[in-house]
C-alpha positions in Angstrom: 0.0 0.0 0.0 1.0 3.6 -0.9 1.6 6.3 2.1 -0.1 9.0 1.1 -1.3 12.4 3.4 -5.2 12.5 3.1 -8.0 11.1 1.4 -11.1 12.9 1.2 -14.7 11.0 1.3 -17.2 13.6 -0.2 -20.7 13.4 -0.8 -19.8 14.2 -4.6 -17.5 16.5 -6.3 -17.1 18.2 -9.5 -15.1 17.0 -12.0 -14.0 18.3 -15.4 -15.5 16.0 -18.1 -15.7 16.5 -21.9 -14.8 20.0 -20.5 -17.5 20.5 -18.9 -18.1 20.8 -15.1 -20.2 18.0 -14.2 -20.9 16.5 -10.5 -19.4 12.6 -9.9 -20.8 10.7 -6.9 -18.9 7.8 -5.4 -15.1 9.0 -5.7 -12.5 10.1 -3.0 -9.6 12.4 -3.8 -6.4 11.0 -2.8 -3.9 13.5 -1.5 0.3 13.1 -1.3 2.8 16.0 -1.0 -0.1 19.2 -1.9 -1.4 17.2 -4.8 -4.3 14.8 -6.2 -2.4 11.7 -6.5 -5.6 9.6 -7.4 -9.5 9.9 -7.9 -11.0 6.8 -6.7 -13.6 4.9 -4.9 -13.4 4.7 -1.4 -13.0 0.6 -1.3 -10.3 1.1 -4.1 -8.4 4.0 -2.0 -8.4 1.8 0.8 -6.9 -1.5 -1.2 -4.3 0.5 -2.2 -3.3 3.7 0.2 -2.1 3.9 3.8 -3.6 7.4 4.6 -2.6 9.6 7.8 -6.3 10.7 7.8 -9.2 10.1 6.0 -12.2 12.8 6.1 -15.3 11.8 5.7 -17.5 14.4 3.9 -20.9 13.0 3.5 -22.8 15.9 3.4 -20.7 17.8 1.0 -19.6 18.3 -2.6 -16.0 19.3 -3.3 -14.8 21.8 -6.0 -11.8 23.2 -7.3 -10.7 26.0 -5.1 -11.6 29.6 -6.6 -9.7 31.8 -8.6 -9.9 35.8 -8.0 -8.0 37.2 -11.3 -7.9 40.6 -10.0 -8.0 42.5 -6.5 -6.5 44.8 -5.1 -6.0 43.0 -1.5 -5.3 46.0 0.9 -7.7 48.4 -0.6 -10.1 46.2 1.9 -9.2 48.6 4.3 -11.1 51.2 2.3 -14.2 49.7 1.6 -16.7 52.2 1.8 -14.8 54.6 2.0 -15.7 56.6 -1.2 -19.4 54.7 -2.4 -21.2 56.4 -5.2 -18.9 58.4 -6.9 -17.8 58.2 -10.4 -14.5 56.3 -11.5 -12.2 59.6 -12.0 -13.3 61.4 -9.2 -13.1 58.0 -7.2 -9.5 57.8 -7.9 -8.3 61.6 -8.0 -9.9 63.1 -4.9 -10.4 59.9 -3.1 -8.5 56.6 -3.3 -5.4 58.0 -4.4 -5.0 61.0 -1.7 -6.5 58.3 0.7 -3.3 56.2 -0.2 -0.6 58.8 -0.2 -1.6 59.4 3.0 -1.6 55.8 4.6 -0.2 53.2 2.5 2.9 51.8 3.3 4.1 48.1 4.7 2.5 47.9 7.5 -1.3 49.1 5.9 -0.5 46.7 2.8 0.2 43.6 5.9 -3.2 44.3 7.7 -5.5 44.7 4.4 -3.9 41.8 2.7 -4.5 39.6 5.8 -8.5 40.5 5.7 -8.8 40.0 2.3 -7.2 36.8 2.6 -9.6 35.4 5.5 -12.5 37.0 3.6 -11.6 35.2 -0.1 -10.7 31.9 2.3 -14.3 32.0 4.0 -16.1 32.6 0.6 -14.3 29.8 -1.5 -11.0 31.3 -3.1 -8.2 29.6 -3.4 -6.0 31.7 -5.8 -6.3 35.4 -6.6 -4.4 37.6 -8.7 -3.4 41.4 -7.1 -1.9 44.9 -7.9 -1.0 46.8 -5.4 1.9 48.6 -4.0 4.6 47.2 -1.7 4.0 43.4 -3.4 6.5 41.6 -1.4 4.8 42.6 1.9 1.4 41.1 0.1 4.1 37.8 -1.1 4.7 37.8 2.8 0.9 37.7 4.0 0.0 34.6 1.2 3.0 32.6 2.2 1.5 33.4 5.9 -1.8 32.6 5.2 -1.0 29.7 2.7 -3.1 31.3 0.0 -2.0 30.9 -4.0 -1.3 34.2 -5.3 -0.5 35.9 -8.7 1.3 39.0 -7.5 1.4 42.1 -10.4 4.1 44.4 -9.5 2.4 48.0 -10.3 3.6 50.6 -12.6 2.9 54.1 -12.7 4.3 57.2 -14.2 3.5 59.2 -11.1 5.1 59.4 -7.5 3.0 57.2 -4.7 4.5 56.0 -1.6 6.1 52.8 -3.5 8.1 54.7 -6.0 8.8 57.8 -7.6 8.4 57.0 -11.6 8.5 54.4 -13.9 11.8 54.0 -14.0 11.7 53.3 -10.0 8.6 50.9 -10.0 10.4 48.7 -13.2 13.6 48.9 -11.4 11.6 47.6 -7.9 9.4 45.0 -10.6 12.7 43.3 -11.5 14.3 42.4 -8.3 10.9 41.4 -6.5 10.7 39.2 -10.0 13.8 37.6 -9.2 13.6 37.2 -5.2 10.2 35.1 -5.9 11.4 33.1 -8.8 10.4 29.4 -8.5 7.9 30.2 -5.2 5.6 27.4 -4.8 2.4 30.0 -3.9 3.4 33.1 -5.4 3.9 33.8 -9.1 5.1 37.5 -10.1 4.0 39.2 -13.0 3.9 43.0 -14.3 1.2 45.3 -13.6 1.4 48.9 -15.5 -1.9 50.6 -13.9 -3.5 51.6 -16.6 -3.1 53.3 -20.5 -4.1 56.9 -18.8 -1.3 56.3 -16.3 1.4 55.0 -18.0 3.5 56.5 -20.8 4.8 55.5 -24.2 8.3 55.3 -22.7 7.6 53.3 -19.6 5.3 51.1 -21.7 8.7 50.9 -23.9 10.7 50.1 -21.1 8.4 47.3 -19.8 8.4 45.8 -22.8 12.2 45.5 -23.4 12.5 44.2 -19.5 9.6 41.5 -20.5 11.7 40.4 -23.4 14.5 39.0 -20.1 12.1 38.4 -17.9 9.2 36.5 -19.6 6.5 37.6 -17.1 2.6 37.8 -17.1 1.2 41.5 -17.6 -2.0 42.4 -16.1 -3.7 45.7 -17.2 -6.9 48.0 -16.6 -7.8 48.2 -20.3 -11.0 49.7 -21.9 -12.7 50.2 -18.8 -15.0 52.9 -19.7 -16.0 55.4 -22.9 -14.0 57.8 -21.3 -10.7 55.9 -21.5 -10.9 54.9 -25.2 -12.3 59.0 -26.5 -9.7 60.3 -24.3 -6.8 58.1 -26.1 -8.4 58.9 -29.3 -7.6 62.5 -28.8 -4.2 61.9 -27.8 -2.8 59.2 -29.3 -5.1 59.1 -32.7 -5.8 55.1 -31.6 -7.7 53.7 -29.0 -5.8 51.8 -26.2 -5.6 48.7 -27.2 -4.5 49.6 -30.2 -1.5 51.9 -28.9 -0.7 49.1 -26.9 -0.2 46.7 -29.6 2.0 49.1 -31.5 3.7 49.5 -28.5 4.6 45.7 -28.5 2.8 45.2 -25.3 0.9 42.1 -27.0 3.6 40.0 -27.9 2.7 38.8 -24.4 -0.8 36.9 -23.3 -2.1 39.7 -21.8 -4.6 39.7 -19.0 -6.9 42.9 -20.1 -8.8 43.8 -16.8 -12.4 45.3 -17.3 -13.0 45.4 -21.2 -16.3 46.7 -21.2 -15.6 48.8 -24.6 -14.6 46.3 -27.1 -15.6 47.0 -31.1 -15.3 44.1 -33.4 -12.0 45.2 -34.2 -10.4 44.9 -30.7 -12.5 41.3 -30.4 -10.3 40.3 -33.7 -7.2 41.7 -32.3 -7.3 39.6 -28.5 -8.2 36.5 -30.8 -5.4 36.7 -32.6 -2.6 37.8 -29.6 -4.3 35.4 -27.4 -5.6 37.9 -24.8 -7.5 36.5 -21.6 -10.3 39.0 -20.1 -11.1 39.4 -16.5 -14.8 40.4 -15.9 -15.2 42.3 -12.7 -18.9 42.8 -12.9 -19.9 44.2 -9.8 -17.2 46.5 -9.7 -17.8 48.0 -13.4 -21.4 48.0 -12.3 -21.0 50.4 -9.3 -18.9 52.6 -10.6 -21.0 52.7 -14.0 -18.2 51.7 -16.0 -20.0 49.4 -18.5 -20.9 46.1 -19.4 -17.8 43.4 -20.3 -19.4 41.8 -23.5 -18.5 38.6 -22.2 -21.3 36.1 -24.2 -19.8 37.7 -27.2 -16.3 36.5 -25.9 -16.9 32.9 -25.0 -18.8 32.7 -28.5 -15.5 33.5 -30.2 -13.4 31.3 -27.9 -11.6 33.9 -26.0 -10.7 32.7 -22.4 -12.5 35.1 -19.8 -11.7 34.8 -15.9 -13.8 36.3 -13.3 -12.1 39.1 -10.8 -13.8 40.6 -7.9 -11.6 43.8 -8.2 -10.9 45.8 -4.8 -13.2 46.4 -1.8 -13.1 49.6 -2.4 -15.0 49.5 -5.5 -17.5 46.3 -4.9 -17.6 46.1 -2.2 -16.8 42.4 -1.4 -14.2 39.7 -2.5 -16.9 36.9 -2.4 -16.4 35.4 -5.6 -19.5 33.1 -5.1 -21.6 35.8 -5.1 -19.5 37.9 -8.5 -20.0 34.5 -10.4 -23.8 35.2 -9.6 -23.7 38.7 -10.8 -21.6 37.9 -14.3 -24.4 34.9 -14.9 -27.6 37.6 -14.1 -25.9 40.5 -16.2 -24.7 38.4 -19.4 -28.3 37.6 -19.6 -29.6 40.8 -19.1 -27.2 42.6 -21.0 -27.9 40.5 -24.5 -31.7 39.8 -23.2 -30.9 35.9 -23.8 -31.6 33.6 -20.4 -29.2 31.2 -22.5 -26.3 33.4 -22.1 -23.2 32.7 -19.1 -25.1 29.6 -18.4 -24.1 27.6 -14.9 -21.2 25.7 -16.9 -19.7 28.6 -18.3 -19.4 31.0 -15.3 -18.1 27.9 -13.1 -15.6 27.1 -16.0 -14.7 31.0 -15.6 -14.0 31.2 -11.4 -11.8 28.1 -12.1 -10.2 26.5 -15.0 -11.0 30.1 -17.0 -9.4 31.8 -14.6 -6.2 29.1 -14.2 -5.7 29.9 -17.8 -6.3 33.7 -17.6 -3.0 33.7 -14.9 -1.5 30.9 -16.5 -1.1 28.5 -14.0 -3.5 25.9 -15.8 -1.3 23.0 -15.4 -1.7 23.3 -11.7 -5.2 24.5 -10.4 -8.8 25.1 -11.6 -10.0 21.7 -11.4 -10.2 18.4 -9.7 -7.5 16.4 -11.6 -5.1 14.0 -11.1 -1.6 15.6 -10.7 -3.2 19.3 -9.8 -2.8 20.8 -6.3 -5.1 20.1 -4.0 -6.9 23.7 -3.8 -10.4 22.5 -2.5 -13.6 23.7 -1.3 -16.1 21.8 0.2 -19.4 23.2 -0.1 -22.1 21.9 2.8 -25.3 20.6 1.2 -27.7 19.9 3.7 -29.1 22.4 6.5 -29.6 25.6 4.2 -33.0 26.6 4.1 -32.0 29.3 1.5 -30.4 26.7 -0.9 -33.0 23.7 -0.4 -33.9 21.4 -2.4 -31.5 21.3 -4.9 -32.1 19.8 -8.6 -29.1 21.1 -10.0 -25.6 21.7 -7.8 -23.9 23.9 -10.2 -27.1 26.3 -10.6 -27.9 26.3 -7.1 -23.9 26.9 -6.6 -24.2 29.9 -8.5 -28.1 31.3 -8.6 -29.1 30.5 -4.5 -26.9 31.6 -1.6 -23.6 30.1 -1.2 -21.1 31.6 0.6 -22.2 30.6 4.4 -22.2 26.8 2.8 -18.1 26.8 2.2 -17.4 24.9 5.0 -13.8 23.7 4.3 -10.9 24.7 2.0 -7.5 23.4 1.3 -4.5 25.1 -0.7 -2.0 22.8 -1.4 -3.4 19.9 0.4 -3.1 22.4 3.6 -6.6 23.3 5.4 -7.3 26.6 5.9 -10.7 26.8 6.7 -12.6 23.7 8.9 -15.9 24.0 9.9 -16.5 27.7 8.3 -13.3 29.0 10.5 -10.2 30.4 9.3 -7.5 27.8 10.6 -4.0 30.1 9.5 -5.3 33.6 10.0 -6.8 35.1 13.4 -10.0 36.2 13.0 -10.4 38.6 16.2 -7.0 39.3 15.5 -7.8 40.8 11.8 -10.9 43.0 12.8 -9.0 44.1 15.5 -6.3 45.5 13.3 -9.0 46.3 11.1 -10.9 48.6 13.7 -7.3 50.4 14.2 -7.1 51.3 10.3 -10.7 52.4 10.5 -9.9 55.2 13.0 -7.0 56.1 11.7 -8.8 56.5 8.1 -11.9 58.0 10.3 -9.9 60.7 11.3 -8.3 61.9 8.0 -11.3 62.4 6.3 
C-alpha cells in the first residue's frame, strides 16, 4: 500500500469532463505532497493507500478552489470609504489621496491579511493582485498559505512605492527575481492603466519582458472615457496603442473590457488575450458592461475578478459568479447566455488559464494541487432542495455553505473558521485602520 497524506470522502465532487463541469458521486480524492495523486472509490483508495487521515465528507460536494484574477487586496481597508462616486473622481480626490496618505508596509500587511480570510471564508483559493509594496502582500500569502498571482504596479507618477516608472520597473525586476520558482506566489507586471502610464515606460516594460518573460495584467477599456480620451491623444484607441507598443507579444490579461468593437474582439483572438470580468465592480462605478457572451462565442478565455473592496464592495467570488451569470443575460436579453457551466468554468479553470497556472489549479485532476472547497449541502433553508448543484452553486446563496478549504493539500478553513489567519486578530487591526482613516477624512 502507498503512504499517502489525506483522502477525502465527499458526498460528490465536481469533475471536469468533456470539458464541462459535471458532478461525480462515489469518488474520493487521494492527496500526497499538496497534490491529487488519485481519484477513486473509497474501497479502491483503501486497497491501495495507507492514509494519515481520512475525512469523511458526506454531506458535501467538493470543487476546485476559486480563482480571484484581479483584487487589489489591501484596498479592503477602504471599503466604503468613497461609495457612489464616479470612477475619476473615485481615484483623484479619493483613493489615491487616501493612499498617499496611509499606505505603506505595514497598511498593505493588515488589508492583505483580511482579504485573505474573507476570499478563504467565501471559497478562493488563488487570486491575482496589484497593489503597492508586493513583497509585503508575497509575505501575508505565504503566511496565510493562500495561492497568489502577485502584479508588481507601474505608474508614471510618484506614490509611496516609487517615484516614476523607472523606479517601479527597477523595484518589478528584483521582486521578479527574489520570488522566482515560489511554490504560492507567481510574479507578473502590472502597469496601472493606459491613462497612467506613458509611451516610454510602456517601452521600457516591454524590453524588461523580453528578459524576464513575465505575465502583464492591465486595466484596459474600462469605460467610454478611457478609449475617447486616447483617441484624442494618441489618434488610436488603447488597445491599439498598446499593440504598436509591442505590449501584446505577451498573453495579456486585459482587466475590465467593457468597450470592445469588433476590431479589438479580432485583435485579442489573434494575440491570445485572456479577459477578467469584474462585474460588480464595473457595475458600481458605472463603468459598463464586459461583452463577455460575445467573448466565450469566439473562444476567447474570460476569468472572473472581484476587483478591490473599495470598488464592490466584497471579495466573495461566489456571489460575482452570480452577478456575471444575471448581467450576461440581461445585458444580451438571452436567459441562455453565461449559463451555470460557463461561469463555473470561468472562477476556475478560466481563470487558471487567464493567470497561466492551468497545469496546476482550476480543477479536480489527477496531478493538480489540492486547492479545494467543500461546499455543505444539507441544513440551508436558502439553498433547499436542490435539482441542480452547479445552478444552485451559483443562482441560491452560497457563501455561508463553504465549510472547508484546502490550498496545497493544507486546510485553511474547517468547519466555516479560518484555521492560518486570526479572525479577532484581523478585525481588530482592522478597527485600528478604520480610525485612523476615520480621522483623516
Amino acid at each position: 500500500m502507498k503512504k499517502v497524506d489525506l483522502i477525502l470522502q465527499p458526498k460528490g465532487l465536481v469533475q471536469t469532463v468533456d470539458n464541462k463541469p459535471t458532478l461525480e458521486t462515489g469518488k474520493a480524492l487521494i492527496i500526497l505532497e499538496g497534490k491529487i495523486e488519485d481519484i477513486t472509490s473509497l474501497d479502491e483508495a483503501k486497497k491501495k493507500y495507507d492514509s494519515k487521515e481520512i475525512i469523511y465528507l458526506n454531506d458535501h460536494v467538493l470543487i476546485p478552489g476559486l480563482i480571484n484574477t484581479h483584487n487589489h487586496m489591501s484596498m479592503s481597508l477602504m471599503r466604503g470609504i468613497a461609495d457612489d462616486i464616479p470612477l475619476m473622481d473615485w481615484l483623484n480626490n479619493h483613493i489615491w489621496p487616501t493612499e498617499m496618505k496611509f499606505v505603506g508596509p505595514k497598511f498593505v500587511e493588515d488589508g492583505a491579511l483580511l482579504a485573505i480570510g474573507e476570499m478563504f471564508l467565501t471559497g478562493t483559493t488563488t487570486c491575482s493582485d496589484m497593489y503597492f509594496f508586493p513583497e509585503t502582500t508575497a509575505k501575508a500569502l505565504e503566511k496565510a498559505g493562500m495561492r497568489g498571482q502577485l502584479v508588481t504596479p507601474i505608474l508614471d507618477f510618484p506614490t509611496t512605492y516609487a517615484q516614476d516608472g523607472d523606479g517601479y520597473l527597477e523595484k518589478a525586476e528584483i521582486f521578479a527575481k527574489k520570488y522566482s520558482g515560489n511554490p504560492l506566489v507567481n510574479i507578473g507586471l502590472g502597469p496601472h492603466a493606459p491613462y497612467t502610464v506613458g509611451d516610454e515606460t510602456f517601452k521600457k516594460l516591454v524590453k524588461l519582458n523580453e528578459k524576464m518573460n513575465l505575465p502583464i495584467q492591465i486595466h484596459l477599456h474600462e469605460t467610454k472615457g478611457e478609449c475617447d480620451d486616447s483617441l484624442k491623444s494618441f489618434g488610436v484607441r488603447p488597445m491599439e496603442r498598446l499593440n504598436q507598443l509591442g505590449l501584446f507579444s505577451w498573453k495579456v490579461q486585459c482587466v475590465h473590457m467593457t468597450q470592445m468593437n469588433d476590431e479589438e474582439i479580432d485583435l485579442a483572438i489573434k494575440k491570445d488575450l485572456s479577459v477578467v470580468h469584474c462585474p460588480e465592480s464595473n457595475m458600481k462605478l458605472a463603468s459598463g458592461i464586459c461583452p463577455v457572451p460575445k467573448l466565450l462565442k469566439k473562444g476567447i478565455n474570460v476569468g472572473i475578478g472581484t476587483d478591490g473592496a473599495a470598488s464592490n464592495n466584497d471579495l466573495n467570488l461566489l456571489g460575482e459568479m452570480k452577478t456575471a451569470g444575471l448581467l450576461g443575460k440581461v445585458d444580451t436579453l438571452d436567459p441562455t447566455a453565461c449559463n451555470a457551466e460557463e461561469i463555473f468554468h470561468m472562477a476556475t479553470l478560466g481563470g487558471a488559464k487567464v493567470l497561466g497556472l492551468q497545469d496546476r489549479v482550476g480543477e479536480l485532476a489527477v496531478g493538480k494541487m489540492a486547492d479545494i472547497v467543500a461546499i455543505k449541502e444539507e441544513g440551508f433553508i436558502d439553498s433547499f432542495p436542490n435539482f441542480n448543484f452547479l445552478s444552485n452553486l451559483i443562482y441560491a446563496q452560497s457563501s455561508q455553505r463553504v465549510d472547508s478549504v484546502w490550498v496545497s493539500g493544507k486546510r485553511v478553513v474547517k468547519d466555516g473558521e479560518l484555521v492560518t489567519l486570526n479572525k479577532d486578530e484581523l478585525l481588530e487591526r482592522t478597527k485600528i485602520w478604520q480610525e485612523k482613516l476615520s480621522q483623516s477624512s
